[in-house]
Each structure stands twice: as structure tokens, then as C-alpha cells.
N, C-alpha and C positions, 0 to 999 in steps of 0.2 A: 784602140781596138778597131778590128776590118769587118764590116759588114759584108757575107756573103750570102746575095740572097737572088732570088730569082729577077729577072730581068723583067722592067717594065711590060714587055710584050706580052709573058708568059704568066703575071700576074691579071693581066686584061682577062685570060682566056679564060681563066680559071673565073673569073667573075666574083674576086676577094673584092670585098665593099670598104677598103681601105685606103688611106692613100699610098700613091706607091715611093719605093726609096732604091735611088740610083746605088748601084752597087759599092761607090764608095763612102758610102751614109755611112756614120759611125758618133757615136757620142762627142762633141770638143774634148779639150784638155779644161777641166775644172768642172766639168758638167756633175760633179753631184759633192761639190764644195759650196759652204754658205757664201751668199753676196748680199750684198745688202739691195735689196729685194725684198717686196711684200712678201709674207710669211703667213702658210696657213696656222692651222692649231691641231696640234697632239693628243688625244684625248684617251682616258684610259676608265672604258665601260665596264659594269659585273652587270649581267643578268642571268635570270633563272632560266638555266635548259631546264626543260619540262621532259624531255627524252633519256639525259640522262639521269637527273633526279639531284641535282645540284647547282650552285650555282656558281658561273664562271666567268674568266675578265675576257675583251679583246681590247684591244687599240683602234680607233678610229682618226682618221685625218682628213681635216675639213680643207678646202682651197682657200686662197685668201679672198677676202671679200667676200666671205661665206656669210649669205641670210637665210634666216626662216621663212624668209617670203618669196623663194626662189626655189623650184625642184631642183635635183640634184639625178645623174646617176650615179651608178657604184659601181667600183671595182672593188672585188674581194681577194686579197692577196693572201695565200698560203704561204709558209713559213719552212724551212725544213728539218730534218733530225736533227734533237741538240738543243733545237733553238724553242724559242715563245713566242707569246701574239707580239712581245717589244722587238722581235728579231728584225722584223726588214728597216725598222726606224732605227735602235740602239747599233746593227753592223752594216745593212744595208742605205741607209740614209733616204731611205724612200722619201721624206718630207721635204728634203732637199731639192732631189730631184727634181720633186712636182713642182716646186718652189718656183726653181729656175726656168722650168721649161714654160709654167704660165708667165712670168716675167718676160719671156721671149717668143710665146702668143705662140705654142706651138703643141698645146695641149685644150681640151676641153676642160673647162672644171667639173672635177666628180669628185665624191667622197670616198675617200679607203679604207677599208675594212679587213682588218689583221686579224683573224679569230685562234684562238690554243689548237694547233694543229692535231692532241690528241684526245681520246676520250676518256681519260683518268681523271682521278680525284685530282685539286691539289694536293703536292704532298706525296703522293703514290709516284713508283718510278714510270716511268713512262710507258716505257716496254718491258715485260716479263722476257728471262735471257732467254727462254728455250720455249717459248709461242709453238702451239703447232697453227700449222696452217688455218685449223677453223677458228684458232682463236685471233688468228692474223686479220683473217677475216670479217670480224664479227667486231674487230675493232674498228676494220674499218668503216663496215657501217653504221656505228657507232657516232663517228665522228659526220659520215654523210649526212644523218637522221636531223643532228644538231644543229650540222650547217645550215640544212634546208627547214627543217620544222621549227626552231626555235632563234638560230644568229638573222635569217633574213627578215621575217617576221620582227625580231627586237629594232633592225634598224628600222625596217619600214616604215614604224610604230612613233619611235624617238626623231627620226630624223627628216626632213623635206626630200622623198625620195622619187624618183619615176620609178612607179613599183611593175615595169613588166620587161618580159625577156631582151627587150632592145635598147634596156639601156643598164643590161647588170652583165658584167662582166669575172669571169673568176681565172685566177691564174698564182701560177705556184714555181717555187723551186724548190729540186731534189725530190723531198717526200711529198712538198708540196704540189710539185708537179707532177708526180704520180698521182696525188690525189685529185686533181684537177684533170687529168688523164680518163680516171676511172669515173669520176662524178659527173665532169660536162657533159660530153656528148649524151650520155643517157637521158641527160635533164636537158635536152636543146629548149624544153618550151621554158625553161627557167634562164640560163646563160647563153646570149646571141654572142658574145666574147669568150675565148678560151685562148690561157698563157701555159704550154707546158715548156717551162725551165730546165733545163738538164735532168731531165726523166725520160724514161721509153722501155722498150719490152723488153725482157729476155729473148736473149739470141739462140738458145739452145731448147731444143723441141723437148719438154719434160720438165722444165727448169721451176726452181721452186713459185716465182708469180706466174699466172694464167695471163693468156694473152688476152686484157684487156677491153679489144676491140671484137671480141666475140659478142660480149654484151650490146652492141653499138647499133641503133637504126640505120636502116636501110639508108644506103648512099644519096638517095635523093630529099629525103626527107632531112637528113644531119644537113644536107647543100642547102636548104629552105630557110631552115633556120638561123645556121650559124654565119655571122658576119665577119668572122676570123677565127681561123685557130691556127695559133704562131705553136709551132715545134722548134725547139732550139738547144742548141746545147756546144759547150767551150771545144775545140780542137785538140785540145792534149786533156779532157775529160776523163775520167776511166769509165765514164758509162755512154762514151758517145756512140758504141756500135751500139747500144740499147735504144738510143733517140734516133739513130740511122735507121734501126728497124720499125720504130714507128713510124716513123716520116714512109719507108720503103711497104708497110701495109697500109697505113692510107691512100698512096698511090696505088696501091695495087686495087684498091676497093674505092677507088674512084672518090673517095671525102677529099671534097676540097682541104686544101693546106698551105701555108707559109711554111718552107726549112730556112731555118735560120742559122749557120755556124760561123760561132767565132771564135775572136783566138784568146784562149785561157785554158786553163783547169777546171775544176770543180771547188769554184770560189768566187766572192762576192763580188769581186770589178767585173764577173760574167756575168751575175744578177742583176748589177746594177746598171748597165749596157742594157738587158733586155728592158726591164724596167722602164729605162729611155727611151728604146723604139717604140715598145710596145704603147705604152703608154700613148703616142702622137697617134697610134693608129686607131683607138677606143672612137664610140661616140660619136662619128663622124657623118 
């Protein structure tokens, strides 16, 4: 895959706290195949949301050489429609990834955090067919309340964390990356990292989601904060004029931004591409 991204010069200007990646950076050939390589660990959590009134799993995944007697930051990876907290490990290979890229010294170590991207029982269908919009809604705060009131709170709690905005990071694909869309920037004094994956606005003025970035602190105060936020999404996507229009209102509103497009669909070897980059840019 081709990485097409802004030019060393133009990522300077913008004053992204990242490192930068010459425009033909792109994942190798085997980059999220097992090698024999230190190996973190998988781990599969229940705790009690307190928000929504049961209790639920995610996935977490330590780096290798993982201690108790070492802080950690976090990345929180959202998942998207379809899938579960096992999704970015069981299709995406995220463990792999991470695997390889600390085997080639080209990642920070931090822990990841897969949480149930919806706010249903187990058991219960996901989505109701015919949602009206406030109940769209109402889900999704739902699911925001959980993340921030009780999933970040659980790891804090269980795990060797740096528990403040500069070193927790959340980022998503599809739904996940709408929800990381909708949740980041609001919460900048909680995530200094945001990944939105193949998610963005509707194009058409009336369109059934609201444009996002309504909600969103003033341009200076979201630049204060945030240490990255990668927009990105595949070439032959069907929702890339969606991601073009966020990428095209944050430029308009002056939020600092990485566009990011590459070449794929609306499919895992484009997840797992971001994933890569994204990842070398965390923490840094």
C-alpha cells in the first residue's frame, strides 16, 4: 500500500507533534504476519459498567516485556459494525502488528484497549432495524458514558497506567472511527491522540448524521491539546467523500490534521496499514 500524506514541510507548519513520514512510507511486505519475535499478551477483561448497569468484556494487549513496575500509556482501539472487542486482534492482527513493529524499535510500548463498541446487553441485537435518530443518539452516548466513566477508570485501576491526556490515545475504524470522531475532540483534556479510520461526515447538507464538528472546541484550544489527529481512509472506499469532508472542515476551521489516503476499500489491509503508521506516531 502507498502512503499519501502531507509533505515533511507542511506537517512542520502545522506544528503535528509527531514524527514525520516521507511520502513513500508504507507498511513492508509481512508487516502484520507472525515472526518469531517477542510476543506481547491477549488478554480478555469483564468489568462492571456502572453506566450502563451490567457487566461487560473488552480485550486488552500488553507489549512484550510487559511489567507491573513500569507505567504504560494507552491506546484505545474501536472496532467497527459487525464486529467485537476480539475484532482488531481475531481480523485485524493488531497484536501482530504491535509485535513486529516493537521487534524493529519503531513503536513506543503502550497497552491496547479493545472495548464492545455497542451499548447493548449481551445477547441483545446490536442495533434495533429501524433506530430513529434519538435513539441513534442516545446510543451513542451510551456507549461514550461507558468508555469514559467506567472502560478508562477499569484500566487505570487494573493496569500500570499514565493516567492523563498525554499519553491516552483513542482511535477507531468505520463505526469506530466515527465514534472517535464524535467522542475525541470533545474530550481533548482526556485524548491528546485521535485515529479516525475510514469515517467522516456526510456530504449532503440535511443528511441523516449531524455534522460532528459542530460540537467541537474552538480551533485553538482542540491545537493545544491534541498531539495528532490522523484522518484517513482507503481510495476506492465508498465513504471516502465522507472522510474528504472531514479532513475539508477541519481545514476549513483551522484543527490541526493529518489526511491520510490510501489505496484500498473499505477493508482490513486499510485498517491494518493505519494501525502501522499510526501507531509509530503515538507517545512520542
Amino acid at each position: 500500500m502507498r502512503l499519501k500524506c502531507l509533505p515533511v514541510w507542511a506537517i512542520g507548519i502545522m506544528g503535528l507533534i509527531a514524527p514525520a513520514f516521507a511520502a513513500d512510507d508504507a507498511a513492508p511486505q509481512g508487516f502484520d504476519q507472525a515472526r518469531d519475535v517477542p510476543h506481547g499478551k491477549v488478554a480478555s477483561e469483564s468489568y462492571d459498567s456502572k453506566s450502563l448497569g451490567f457487566e461487560r468484556k473488552l480485550t486488552v494487549y500488553t507489549p512484550p516485556g510487559f511489567s507491573k513496575d513500569k507505567k504504560y500509556p494507552v491506546l484505545y482501539l474501536l472496532h467497527g459494525s459487525g464486529d467485537d472487542e476480539t475484532g482488531w486482534v481475531q481480523k485485524g492482527s493488531a497484536n501482530v502488528v504491535m509485535d513486529n513493529l516493537y521487534a524493529d524499535s519503531k513503536a513506543e510500548p503502550m497497552i491496547i484497549v479493545m472495548p464492545y463498541g455497542y451499548s447493548t446487553r449481551p445477547g441483545e441485537p446490536t442495533r434495533k432495524p429501524n433506530a430513529t435518530p434519538e435513539e441513534r443518539k442516545q446510543a451513542a452516548e451510551a456507549f461514550a458514558k461507558d468508555l469514559l466513566d467506567d472502560v478508562i477508570p477499569f484500566i487505570d485501576s487494573h493496569y500500570p497506567t499514565i493516567a492523563d491526556r498525554d499519553h491516552r490515545a483513542l482511535a477507531g475504524l468505520s463505526m469506530g472511527g466515527g465514534q472517535t470522531m464524535r467522542i475525541g475532540p470533545t474530550h481533548s483534556d482526556t485524548f491528546a491522540y485521535l485515529g479516525v479510520f475510514s469515517a467522516g461526515l456526510a456530504r449532503r447538507p440535511g443528511a441523516a448524521e449531524p455534522d460532528a464538528t459542530a460540537s467541537y472546541p474552538d480551533a485553538d484550544t482542540l491545537n493545544s491539546h491534541l498531539k495528532l489527529f490522523w484522518v484517513s481512509c482507503g481510495d476506492t472506499d465508498r465513504g471516502l467523500a465522507g472522510a474528504k469532508k472531514l479532513d475539508e472542515t477541519l481545514t476549513d476551521k483551522k484543527i490541526h490534521h493529518l489526511w491520510h489516503q490510501d489505496t484500498g476499500a473499505h477493508e482490513w489491509p486499510v485498517w491494518k496499514n493505519d494501525l502501522y503508521l499510526f501507531a509509530q506516531r503515538l507517545f512520542r
